[in-house]
C-alpha positions in Angstrom: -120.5 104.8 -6.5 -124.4 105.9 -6.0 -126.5 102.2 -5.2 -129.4 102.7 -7.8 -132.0 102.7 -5.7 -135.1 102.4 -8.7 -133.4 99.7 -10.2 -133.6 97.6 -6.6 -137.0 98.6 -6.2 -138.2 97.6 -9.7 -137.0 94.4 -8.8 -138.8 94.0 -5.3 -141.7 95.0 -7.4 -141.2 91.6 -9.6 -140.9 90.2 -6.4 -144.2 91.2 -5.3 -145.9 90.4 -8.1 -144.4 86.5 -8.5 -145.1 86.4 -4.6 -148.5 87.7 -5.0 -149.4 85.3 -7.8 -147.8 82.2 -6.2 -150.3 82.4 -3.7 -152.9 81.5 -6.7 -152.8 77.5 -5.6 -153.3 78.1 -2.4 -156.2 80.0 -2.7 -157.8 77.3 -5.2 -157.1 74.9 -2.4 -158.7 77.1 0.4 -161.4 77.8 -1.9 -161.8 74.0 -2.1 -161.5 73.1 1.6 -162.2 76.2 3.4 -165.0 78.9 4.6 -165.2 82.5 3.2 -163.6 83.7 6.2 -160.3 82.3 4.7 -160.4 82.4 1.1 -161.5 85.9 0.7 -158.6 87.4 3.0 -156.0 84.9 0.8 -158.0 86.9 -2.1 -157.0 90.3 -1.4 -153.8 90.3 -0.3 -153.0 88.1 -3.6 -154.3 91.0 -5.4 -152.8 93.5 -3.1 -149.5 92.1 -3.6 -149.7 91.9 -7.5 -150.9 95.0 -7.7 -148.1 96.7 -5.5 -145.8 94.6 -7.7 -146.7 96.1 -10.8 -147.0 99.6 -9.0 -143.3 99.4 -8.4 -142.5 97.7 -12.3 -144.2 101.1 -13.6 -143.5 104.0 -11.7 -139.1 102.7 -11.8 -139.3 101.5 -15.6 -138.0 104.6 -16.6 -135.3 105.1 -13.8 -133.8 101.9 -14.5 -129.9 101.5 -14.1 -127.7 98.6 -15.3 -126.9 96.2 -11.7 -123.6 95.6 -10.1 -122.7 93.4 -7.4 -123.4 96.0 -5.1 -126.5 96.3 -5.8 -127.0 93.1 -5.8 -126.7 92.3 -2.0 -129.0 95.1 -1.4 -131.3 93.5 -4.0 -131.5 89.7 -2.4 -132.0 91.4 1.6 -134.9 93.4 0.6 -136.6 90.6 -1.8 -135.8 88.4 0.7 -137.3 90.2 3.6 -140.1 91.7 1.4 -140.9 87.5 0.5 -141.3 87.1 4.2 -143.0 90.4 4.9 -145.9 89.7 2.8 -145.7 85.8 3.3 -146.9 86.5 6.6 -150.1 88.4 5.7 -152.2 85.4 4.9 -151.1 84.1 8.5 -152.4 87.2 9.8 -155.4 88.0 8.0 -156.9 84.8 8.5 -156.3 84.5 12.0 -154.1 81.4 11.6 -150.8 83.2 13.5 -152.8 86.7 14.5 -149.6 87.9 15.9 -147.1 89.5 13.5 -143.9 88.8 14.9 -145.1 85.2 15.0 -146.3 85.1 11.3 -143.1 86.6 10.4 -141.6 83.8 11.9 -143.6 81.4 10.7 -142.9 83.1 7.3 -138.9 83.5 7.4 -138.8 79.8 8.3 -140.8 78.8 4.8 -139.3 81.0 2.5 -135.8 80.3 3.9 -136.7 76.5 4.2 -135.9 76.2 7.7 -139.2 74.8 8.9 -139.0 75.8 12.3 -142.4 76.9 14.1 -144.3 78.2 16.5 -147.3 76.8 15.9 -148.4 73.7 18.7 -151.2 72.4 16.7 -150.6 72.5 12.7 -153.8 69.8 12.5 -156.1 72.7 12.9 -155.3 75.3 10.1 -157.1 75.8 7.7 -155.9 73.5 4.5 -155.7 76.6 2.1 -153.2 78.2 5.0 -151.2 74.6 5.3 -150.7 74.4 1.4 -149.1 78.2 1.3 -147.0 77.6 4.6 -145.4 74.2 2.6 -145.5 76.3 -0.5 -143.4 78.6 0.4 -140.7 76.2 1.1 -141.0 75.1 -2.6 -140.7 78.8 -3.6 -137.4 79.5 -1.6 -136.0 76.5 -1.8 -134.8 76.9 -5.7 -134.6 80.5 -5.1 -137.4 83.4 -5.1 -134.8 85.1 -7.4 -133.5 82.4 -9.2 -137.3 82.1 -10.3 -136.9 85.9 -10.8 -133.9 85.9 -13.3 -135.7 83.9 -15.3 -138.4 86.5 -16.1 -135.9 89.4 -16.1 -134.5 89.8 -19.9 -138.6 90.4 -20.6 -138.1 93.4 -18.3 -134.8 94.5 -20.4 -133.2 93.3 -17.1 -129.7 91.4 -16.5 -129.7 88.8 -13.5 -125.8 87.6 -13.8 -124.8 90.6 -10.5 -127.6 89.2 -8.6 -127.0 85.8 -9.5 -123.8 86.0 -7.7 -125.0 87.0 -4.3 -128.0 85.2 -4.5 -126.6 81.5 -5.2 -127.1 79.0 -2.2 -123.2 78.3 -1.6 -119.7 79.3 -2.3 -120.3 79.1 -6.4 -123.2 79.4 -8.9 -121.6 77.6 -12.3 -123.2 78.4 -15.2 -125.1 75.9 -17.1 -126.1 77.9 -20.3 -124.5 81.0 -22.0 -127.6 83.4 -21.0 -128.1 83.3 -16.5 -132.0 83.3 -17.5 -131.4 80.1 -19.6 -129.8 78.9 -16.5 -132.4 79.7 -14.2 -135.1 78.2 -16.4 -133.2 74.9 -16.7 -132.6 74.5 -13.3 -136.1 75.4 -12.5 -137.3 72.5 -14.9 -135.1 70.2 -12.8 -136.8 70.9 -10.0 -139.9 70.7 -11.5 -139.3 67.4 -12.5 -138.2 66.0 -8.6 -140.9 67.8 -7.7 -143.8 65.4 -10.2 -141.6 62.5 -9.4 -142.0 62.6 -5.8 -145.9 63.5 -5.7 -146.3 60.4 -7.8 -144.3 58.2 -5.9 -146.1 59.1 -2.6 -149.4 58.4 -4.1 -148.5 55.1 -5.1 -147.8 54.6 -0.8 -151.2 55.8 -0.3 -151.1 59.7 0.2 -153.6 62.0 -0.3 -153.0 64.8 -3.4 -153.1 67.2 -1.0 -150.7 65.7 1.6 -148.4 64.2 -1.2 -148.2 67.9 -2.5 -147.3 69.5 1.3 -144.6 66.8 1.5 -143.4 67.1 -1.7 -142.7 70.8 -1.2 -141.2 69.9 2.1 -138.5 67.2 0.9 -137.6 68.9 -2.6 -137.4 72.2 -0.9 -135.8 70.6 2.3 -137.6 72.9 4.3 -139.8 70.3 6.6 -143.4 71.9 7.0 -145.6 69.0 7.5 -149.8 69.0 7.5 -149.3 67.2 10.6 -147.9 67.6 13.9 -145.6 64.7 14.3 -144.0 65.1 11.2 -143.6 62.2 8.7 -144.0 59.5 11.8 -147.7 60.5 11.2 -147.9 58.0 8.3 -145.9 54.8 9.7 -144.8 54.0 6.6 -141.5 52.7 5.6 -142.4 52.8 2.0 -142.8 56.6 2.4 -139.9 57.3 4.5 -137.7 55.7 2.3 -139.6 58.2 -0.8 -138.8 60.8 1.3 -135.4 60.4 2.3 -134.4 59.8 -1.6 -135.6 63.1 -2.6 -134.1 64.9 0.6 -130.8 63.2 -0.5 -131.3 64.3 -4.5 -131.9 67.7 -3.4 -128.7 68.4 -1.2 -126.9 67.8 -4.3 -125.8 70.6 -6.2 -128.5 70.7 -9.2 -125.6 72.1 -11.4 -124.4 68.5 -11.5 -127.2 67.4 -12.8 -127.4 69.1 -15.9 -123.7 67.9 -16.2 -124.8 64.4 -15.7 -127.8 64.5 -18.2 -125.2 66.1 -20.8 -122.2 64.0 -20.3 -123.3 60.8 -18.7 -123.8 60.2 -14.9 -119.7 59.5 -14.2 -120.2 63.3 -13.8 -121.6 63.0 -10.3 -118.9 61.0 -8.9 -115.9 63.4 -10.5 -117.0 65.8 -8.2 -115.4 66.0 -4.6 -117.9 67.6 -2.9 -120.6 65.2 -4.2 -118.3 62.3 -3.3 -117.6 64.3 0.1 -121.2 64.8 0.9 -122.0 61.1 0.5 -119.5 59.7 2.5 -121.0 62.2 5.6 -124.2 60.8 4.8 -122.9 57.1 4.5 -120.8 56.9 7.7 -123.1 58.8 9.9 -126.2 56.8 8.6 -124.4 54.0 9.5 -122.7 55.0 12.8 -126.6 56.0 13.8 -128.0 52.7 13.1 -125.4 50.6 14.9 -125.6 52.3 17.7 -130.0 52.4 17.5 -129.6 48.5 16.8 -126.8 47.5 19.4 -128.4 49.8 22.2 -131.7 48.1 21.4 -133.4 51.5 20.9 -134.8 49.7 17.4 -134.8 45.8 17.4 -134.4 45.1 13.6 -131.4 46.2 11.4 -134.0 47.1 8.9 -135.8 49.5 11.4 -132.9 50.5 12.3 -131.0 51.3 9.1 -134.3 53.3 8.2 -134.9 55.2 11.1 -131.0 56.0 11.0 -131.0 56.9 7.1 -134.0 58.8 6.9 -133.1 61.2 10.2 -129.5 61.5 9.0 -130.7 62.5 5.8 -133.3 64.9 7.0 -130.5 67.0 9.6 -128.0 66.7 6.8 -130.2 68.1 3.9 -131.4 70.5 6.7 -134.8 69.3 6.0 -136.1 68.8 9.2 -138.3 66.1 9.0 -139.0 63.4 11.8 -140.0 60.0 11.8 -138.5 59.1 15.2 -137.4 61.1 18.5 -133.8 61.5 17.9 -134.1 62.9 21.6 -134.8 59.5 22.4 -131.6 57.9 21.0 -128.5 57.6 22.6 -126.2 60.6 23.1 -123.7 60.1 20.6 -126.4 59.5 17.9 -127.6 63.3 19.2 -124.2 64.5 18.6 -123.9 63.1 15.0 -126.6 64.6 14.5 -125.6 67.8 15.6 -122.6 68.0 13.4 -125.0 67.4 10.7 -126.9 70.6 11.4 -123.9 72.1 10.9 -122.6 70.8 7.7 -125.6 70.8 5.3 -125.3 69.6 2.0 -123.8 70.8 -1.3 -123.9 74.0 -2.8 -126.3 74.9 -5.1 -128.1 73.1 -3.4 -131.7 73.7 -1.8 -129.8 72.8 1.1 -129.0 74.8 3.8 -125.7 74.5 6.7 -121.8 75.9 6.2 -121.8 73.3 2.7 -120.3 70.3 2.4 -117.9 72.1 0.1 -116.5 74.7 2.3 -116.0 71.7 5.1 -114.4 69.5 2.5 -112.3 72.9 2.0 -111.7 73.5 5.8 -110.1 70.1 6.0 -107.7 70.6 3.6 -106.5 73.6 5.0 -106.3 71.7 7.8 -104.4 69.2 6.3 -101.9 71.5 4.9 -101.3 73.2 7.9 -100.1 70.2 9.7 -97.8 69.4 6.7 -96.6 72.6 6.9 -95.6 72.4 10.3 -93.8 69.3 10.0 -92.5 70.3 6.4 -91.8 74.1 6.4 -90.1 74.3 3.5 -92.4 72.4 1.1 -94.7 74.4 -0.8 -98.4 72.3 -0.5 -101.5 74.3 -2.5 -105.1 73.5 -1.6 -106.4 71.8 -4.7 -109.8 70.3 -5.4 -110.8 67.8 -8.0 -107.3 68.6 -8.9 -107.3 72.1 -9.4 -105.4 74.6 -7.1 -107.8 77.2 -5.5 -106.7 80.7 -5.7 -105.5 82.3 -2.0 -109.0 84.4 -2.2 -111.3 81.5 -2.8 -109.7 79.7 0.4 -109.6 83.0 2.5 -113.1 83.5 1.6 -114.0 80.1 2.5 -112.4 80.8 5.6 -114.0 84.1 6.6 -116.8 82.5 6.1 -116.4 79.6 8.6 -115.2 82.2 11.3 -118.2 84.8 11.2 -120.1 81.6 11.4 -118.8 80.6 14.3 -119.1 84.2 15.6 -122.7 84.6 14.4 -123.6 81.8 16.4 -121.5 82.9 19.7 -123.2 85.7 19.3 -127.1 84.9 18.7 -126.7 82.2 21.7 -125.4 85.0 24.1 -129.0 87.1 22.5 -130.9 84.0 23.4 -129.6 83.2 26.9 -130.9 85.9 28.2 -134.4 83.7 27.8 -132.8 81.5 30.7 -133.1 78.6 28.7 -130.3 75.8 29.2 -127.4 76.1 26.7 -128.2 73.3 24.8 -131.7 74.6 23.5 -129.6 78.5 23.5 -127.2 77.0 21.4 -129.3 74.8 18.7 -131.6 77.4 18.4 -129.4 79.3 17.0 -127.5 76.5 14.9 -130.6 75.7 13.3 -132.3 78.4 12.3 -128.8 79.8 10.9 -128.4 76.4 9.1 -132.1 76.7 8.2 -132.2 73.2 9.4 -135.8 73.1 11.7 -136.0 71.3 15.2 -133.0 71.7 17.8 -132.5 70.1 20.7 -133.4 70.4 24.2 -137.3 72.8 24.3 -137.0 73.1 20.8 -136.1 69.6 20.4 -138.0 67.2 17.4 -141.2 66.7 19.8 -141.6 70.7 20.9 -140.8 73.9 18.9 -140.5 78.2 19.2 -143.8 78.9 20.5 -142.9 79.6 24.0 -140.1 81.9 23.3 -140.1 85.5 23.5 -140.5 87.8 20.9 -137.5 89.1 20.9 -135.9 85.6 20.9 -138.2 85.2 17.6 -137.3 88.5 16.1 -133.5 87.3 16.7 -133.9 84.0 15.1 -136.1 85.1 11.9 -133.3 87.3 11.2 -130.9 84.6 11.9 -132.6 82.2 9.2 -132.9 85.1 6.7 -129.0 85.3 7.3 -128.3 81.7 6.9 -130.3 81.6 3.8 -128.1 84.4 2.4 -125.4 82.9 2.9 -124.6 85.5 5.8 -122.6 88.2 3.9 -125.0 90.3 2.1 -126.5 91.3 5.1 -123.6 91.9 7.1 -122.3 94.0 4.4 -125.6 96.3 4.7 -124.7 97.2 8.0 -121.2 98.3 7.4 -120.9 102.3 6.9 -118.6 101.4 3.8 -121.3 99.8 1.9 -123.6 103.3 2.1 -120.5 105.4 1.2 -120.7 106.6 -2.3 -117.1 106.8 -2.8 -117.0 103.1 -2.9 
């Protein structure tokens, strides 16, 4: 089974060319704020990228193949590393990040809404170069080809096979007949969180501009501030708490949404991951602040039920936004919230981590098998919201959890070698696969990447590209049996 080649490439095209003229607001905003010496590089490779866009759309529009699923995995890796490649131009060009590997970085951690940088001093970029690195969160937080699908039936194109291995999480439900009609209404969702929040942090006293880059950081949950410590920047509890409700809304899985504003809000609460993904958000806010309150490390239970909501939902969302040293806390507030870097929220989700889904899953699988051993003979199904999942579903689920826990065996064995204690090794690699942000240890909430190698950077921007693709696509490129053409 031949992969059609023009058919991916006509698509990276579209790519190019929604890439290239997303970077229109940020070059109206450095054309505002900044000197020539930035605006006219943010010029031309905005029209560089367009116009290698529409190169591509021409010279495959007559090559054009119907997509499979195949196809589709090699579709999302290049998109997805193309998004980054040329994300990382204006970094370059301008002389914000002049090294590549760096602006890659810096790129692969926006697009996949990771947030995790090298940059020491973020205060003094230039603001059109501060706008695109937040914007970019906003872009790949809904999905550059969710965005894409949309345009597709124009271009005689069908999105459902690339739909399926670009969806953020185990499933992708459809919310309309048509997958364009289901990228457009989910888009117009997003939209809608996204106005909502910018007003709502004017009201507490933001700037446009810095109500915008925060906005694209919390609906995206990607974490890029304008400033270098974070959120705590503002000390305001007004828009911490702003914050944290949109981080929260935006872990949920936006297909329940569109339920809920057809059939009535009890659709939120009939679904178990929903329910499941609260209750981790609930019990570790509240285990945090106890602890930050009984320890004294915040003397009010108001200060402390903030401080404890806001960074649980920031980890859990895989945000990445501070308001506090979590450093600071005590230890087992450090290791709630390392479990949170590891869950995530839902799927669907703009939301990154293993999904609260597939650990509601894991659980029950759990479950059964200790019923199993003490009951051999009863036959016990996994169910959820009182369906039984077929054997695949679960085994997938599964497979997924293990070449997690592989992947990230793997990358902190790669990133030991930078003789870094196991701790920053280790989170490193948890949180730029869960596309969370800061870590722990030198690449805790107060430092970041700059100081590691390249090679440690390389590692880790392919790590948050994997997390962000839900890791098997690009596994499944570097298996011979993929490039066979008997399969």
């Amino acid at each position: 089974m031949n992969l059609s080649f023009a058919s991916a490439f006509r698509i990276v095209g579209l790519i190019l060319a929604v890439i290239g003229g997303s970077m229109l607001p940020s070059f109206v905003v450095s054309l505002i704020y900044d000197s020539s010496s930035v605006y006219i590089p943010f010029l031309i490779t905005m029209l560089s990228s367009v116009a290698a866009g529409v190169f591509l759309l021409k010279i495959f529009q007559h090559d054009f193949k119907t997509l499979r699923v195949k196809d589709g995995f090699l579709v999302v890796t290049l998109c997805w590393f193309f998004s980054a490649a040329v994300g990382a131009v204006p970094f370059v060009v301008t002389g914000s990040i002049p090294n590549p590997i760096d602006a890659f970085f810096e790129s692969c951690s926006g697009f996949s809404t990771t947030g995790a940088s090298i940059l020491t001093d973020v205060e003094v970029l230039p603001k059109g170069i501060l706008f695109w690195r937040s914007f970019t969160h906003w872009i790949g937080g809904m999905g550059i080809l969710v965005f894409a699908i949309a345009l597709m039936p124009s271009l005689g194109i069908s999105g459902q096979n690339i739909a399926v291995t670009e969806a953020p999480g185990p499933i992708m439900d459809k919310t309309s007949p048509q997958m364009s009609k289901t990228a457009k209404t989910l888009y117009i969702m997003y939209l809608i969180f996204t106005v909502l929040e910018v007003i709502l942090l004017l009201f507490g006293g933001m700037s446009l501009f810095d109500a915008l880059v925060h906005t694209f950081g919390s609906v995206g949950t990607g974490g890029f501030s304008s400033y270098n410590d974070s959120i705590a920047h503002f000390n305001s509890t007004y828009i911490e708490v702003v914050i944290m409700v949109f981080m929260v809304l935006c872990g949920v899985n936006f297909n329940l949404y569109y339920l809920a504003f057809k059939d009535g809000i009890s659709q939120l609460f009939k679904d178990s991951e929903f329910r499941f993904y609260l209750l981790i958000f609930g019990v570790s806010a509240l285990m945090i602040a106890t602890v930050l309150f009984v320890t004294g490390k915040n003397d009010s239970i108001g200060g402390s039920a903030v401080d404890a909501a806001f960074q649980t939902a920031s980890i859990l969302t895989t945000t990445g936004y501070m308001s506090s040293d979590y450093e600071a806390w005590p230890f087992i507030c450090q290791m709630v919230l390392f479990f949170l870097m590891i869950a995530g929220g839902c799927s669907s989700s703009t939301s990154g981590g293993l999904k609260a889904i597939r650990i509601l899953i894991i659980s029950k699988l759990i479950r059964r098998g200790i019923s199993l051993r003490l009951h051999p003979n009863v036959i016990e199904t996994v169910k959820l919201d009182g369906k039984t999942l077929q054997g695949d579903t679960v085994s997938s689920i599964a497979n997924h959890f293990f070449l997690y826990i592989l992947m990230v065996f793997a990358g902190t064995f790669l990133i030991s070698f930078e003789n870094e204690s196991l701790i920053t090794s280790l989170s490193s690699v948890v949180t730029c696969l869960g596309n969370v942000g800061p870590g722990f240890g030198s690449i805790g909430p107060t430092e970041n990447f700059a100081h590691l190698t390249l090679f440690s950077k390389g590692i880790l921007s392919v790590y948050m590209l994997a997390g962000r693709l839900e890791l098997y696509p690009l596994f499944i490129l570097l298996t011979p049996r993929f490039w066979n053409q008997d399969y």
